[in-house]
N, C-alpha and C positions, 0 to 999 in steps of 0.2 A: 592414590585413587586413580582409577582409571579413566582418561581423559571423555567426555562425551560433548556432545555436539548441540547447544542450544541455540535455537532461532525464536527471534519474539518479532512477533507486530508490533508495529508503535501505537497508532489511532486507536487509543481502547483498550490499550495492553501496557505499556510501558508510558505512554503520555496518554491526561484524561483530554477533556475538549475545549478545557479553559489551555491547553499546550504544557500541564505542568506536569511534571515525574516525579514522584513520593521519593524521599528519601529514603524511604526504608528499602525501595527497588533500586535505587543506586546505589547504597550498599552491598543490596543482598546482588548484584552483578558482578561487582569488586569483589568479593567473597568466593564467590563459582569461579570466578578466572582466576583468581590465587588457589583454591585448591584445581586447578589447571582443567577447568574446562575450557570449551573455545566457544566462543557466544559472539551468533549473527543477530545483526536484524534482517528482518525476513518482512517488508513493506510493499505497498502499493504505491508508495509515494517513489518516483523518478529519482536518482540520483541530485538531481540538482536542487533538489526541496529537502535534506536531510544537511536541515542546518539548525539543529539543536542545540543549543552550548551546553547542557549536562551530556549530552553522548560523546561530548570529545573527553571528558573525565571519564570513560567507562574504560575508551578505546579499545571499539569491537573487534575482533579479528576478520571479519569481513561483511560485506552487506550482500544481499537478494533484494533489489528495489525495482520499481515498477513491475511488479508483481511476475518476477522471475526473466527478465527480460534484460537485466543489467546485474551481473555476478562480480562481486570482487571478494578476492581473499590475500591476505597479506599486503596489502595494498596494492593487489594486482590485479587488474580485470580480467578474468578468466571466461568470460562468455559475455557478448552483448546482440543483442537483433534489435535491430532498425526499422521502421517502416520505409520502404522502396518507394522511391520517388511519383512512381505514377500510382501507387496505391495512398500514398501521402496526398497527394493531389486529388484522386479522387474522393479521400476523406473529407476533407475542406471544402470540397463542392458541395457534397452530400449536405454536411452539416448545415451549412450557409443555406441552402435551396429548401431542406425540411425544416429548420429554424430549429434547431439543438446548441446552444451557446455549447461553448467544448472550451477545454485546458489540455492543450498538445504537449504532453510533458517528455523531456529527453534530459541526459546525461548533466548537460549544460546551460541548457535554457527552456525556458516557458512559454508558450505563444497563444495569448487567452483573449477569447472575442470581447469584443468592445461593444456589446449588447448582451441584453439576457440575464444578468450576475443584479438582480438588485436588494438590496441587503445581502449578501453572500461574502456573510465573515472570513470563512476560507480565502476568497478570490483577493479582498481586501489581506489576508494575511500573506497571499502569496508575492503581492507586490512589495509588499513592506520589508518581507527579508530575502528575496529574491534581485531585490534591488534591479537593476539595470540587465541581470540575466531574465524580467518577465518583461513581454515586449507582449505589446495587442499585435490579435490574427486578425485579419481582414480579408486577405488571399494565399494563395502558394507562393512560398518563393523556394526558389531551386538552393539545396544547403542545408536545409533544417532538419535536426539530429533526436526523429521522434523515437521514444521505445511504445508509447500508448496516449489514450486521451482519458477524460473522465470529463463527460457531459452532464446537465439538468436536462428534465423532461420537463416541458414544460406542457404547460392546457394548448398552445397555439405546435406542439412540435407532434410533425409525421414519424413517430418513432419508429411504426411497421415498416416504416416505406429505407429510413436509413438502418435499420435492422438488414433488409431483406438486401440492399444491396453491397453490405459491408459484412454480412456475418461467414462469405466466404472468407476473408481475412483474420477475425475479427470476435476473441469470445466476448459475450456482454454479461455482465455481473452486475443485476440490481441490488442495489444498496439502499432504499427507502430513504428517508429525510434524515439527515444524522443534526447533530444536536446543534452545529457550528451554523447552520442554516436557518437564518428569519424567512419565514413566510410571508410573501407579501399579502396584504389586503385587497392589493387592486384587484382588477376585472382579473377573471378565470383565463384567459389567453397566456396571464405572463406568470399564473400561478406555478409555483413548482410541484409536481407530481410527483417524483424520485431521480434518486440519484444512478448512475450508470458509471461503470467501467468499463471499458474494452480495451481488451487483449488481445497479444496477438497470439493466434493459434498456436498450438503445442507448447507456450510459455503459461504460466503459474506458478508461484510458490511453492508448489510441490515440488517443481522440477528444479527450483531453483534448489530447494533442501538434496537431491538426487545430485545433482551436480557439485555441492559442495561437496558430500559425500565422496565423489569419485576421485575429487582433487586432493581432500586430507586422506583417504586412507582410512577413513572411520565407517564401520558398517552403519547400515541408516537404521538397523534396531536400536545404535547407543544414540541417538538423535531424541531431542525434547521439542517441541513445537506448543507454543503459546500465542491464542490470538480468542479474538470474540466474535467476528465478522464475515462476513459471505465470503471475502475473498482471499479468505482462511482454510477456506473447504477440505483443495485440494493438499494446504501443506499439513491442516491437520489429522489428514487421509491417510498420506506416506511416510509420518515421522514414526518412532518406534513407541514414543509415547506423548500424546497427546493433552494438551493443559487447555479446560476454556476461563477463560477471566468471569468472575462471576457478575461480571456488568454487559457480558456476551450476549449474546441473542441466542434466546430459546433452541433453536435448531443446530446450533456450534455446540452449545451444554449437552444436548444429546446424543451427540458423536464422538465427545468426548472420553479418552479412560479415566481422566478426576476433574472435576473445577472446583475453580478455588476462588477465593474469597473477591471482593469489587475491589477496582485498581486504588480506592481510598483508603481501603482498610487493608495494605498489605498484602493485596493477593498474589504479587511476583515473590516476593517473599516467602511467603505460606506454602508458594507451590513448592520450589526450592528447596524449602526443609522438609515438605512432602515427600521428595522423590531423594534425599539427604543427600543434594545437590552442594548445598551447603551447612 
C-alpha cells in the first residue's frame, strides 16, 4: 500500500477532556503505521506539553505542535519560529496592563501568570506534568523560548485594546469555553468569556501539514487531516482529505469531506477503515 501521510489533533481528536485515548484509536494507529503509513500529530499544544504516556506506544513519526510553529520529523526539528525578544516583551506588557492571564508556551518550558486561572483544570494539569518546566510569568526575562500563548478572556480584560496592538504579530483563534474549564460564580470581572490562541503570523497547522510534505516527498493530496476545532481550520483546508471528529464543532463538520463517528465511540478508527487506512 502506498505510503500516506496522516496528522491528527489531540484535544478532541485523539485524547477526550478527561485526557484519555480509546483503545480502539491506539490500535487503529499501530495498524496504519504497520501497513506503512506515517502519522503526525498536528497540535496546538507546544512541544513541551506533549507528554502523553500512550503516544510514546504509538511512536509518531513526527509532530506539528504549537499550532505549526515547532515541526519535527524523524526526530529532527525541521522548522521552529520563536517569538523575538522585543515582541516577546511587548506581549507580557500588553497582557499584564489589559488583564488577559496568558500561558506562554515554548519548546521547553511554560511561563503561566500567577493570576487569573481560578478553577482552570488545564492550568492546574499543566503544572502537574510539566513539573519544574511550568514556571509563573510575572515579567520578561531575556532567554525565554516562546512559539505562542493561549489566554482567557476574562469580564475585567481589554481584549480590543491587546488585539489591536498584538495582532500585527499575532493571529487569534477563539475557542469559546472548552470542557476542561469551571466557570467561576464570582463577580463578572474575573468571569471567563472565551478561550484564545495566538499565533504567530504565517504559522498554522496547515503549514505545518505543507512543510512536512516538503521534507517526506509525499504530495499533500495523499495527506489525511483529523481534528474537531477552530484551530483546525487551516489544516483541514490544505490536507488532501479532510476527517472531523463527530464530537467537532458544527462549523469543522461542515468543511469537512466525511466525519466520523464521537472520539468515544470509535471515531479514529471508523475514520481509518473509512478511507481503508487500515
Amino acid at each position: 500500500m502506498e505510503s500516506k501521510l496522516l496528522f491528527f489533533d489531540v484535544d478532541g481528536t485523539l485524547i477526550d477532556w478527561q485526557r484519555n485515548m480509546p483503545k480502539s484509536a491506539l490500535n487503529a494507529l499501530l495498524k496504519a503505521k504497520e501497513n506503512g503509513h506515517k502519522i503526525y500529530l498536528n497540535t496546538g499544544r507546544a512541544r513541551a506539553n506533549i507528554r502523553i504516556p500512550e503516544f510514546k506506544k504509538v511512536g509518531f513519526d513526527g509532530i506539528v505542535a504549537a499550532c505549526g510553529s515547532h515541526i519535527e520529523s524523524d526526530g529532527k526539528v525541521i522548522y521552529e519560529n520563536l517569538v523575538n525578544d522585543d515582541v516577546l516583551k511587548l506581549t507580557i506588557d500588553t497582557l499584564i496592563k489589559y488583564k488577559m492571564p496568558a500561558v506562554l508556551e515554548g519548546p521547553e518550558k511554560h511561563y503561566i501568570s500567577d493570576w487569573g486561572f481560578v478553577e482552570d483544570e488545564f492550568v492546574d494539569y499543566l503544572f502537574e506534568v510539566l513539573g519544574n518546566d511550568a514556571l509563573y510569568l510575572d515579567s520578561y526575562e531575556k532567554g525565554m523560548r516562546i512559539n505562542k500563548f493561549s489566554a482567557d478572556i476574562l469580564g475585567m480584560t481589554d481584549y480590543e485594546s491587546i488585539k489591536k496592538i498584538l495582532s500585527p504579530y499575532f493571529e487569534f483563534i477563539i475557542h469559546g469555553i472548552t470542557p476542561d474549564i469551571k466557570l467561576t460564580d464570582g463577580d463578572y470581572p474575573e468571569k471567563i468569556l472565551a478561550t484564545v490562541e495566538a499565533v504567530l503570523k504565517g504559522d498554522s497547522k496547515g503549514h505545518g501539514i505543507k512543510k512536512v510534505c516538503e521534507y517526506t516527498g509525499i504530495d499533500i493530496k495523499d495527506s489525511f487531516a483529523f481534528g474537531d476545532g477552530m484551530n483546525d481550520v487551516e489544516m483541514l483546508s490544505v490536507a488532501g482529505h479532510s476527517i472531523a471528529m463527530g464530537n467537532g464543532k458544527q462549523e469543522i463538520k461542515d468543511m469537512c469531506e466525511y466525519v466520523t463517528t464521537v472520539i468515544s465511540e470509535d471515531g479514529i478508527k471508523n475514520a481509518l477503515l473509512h478511507y481503508g487506512l487500515i
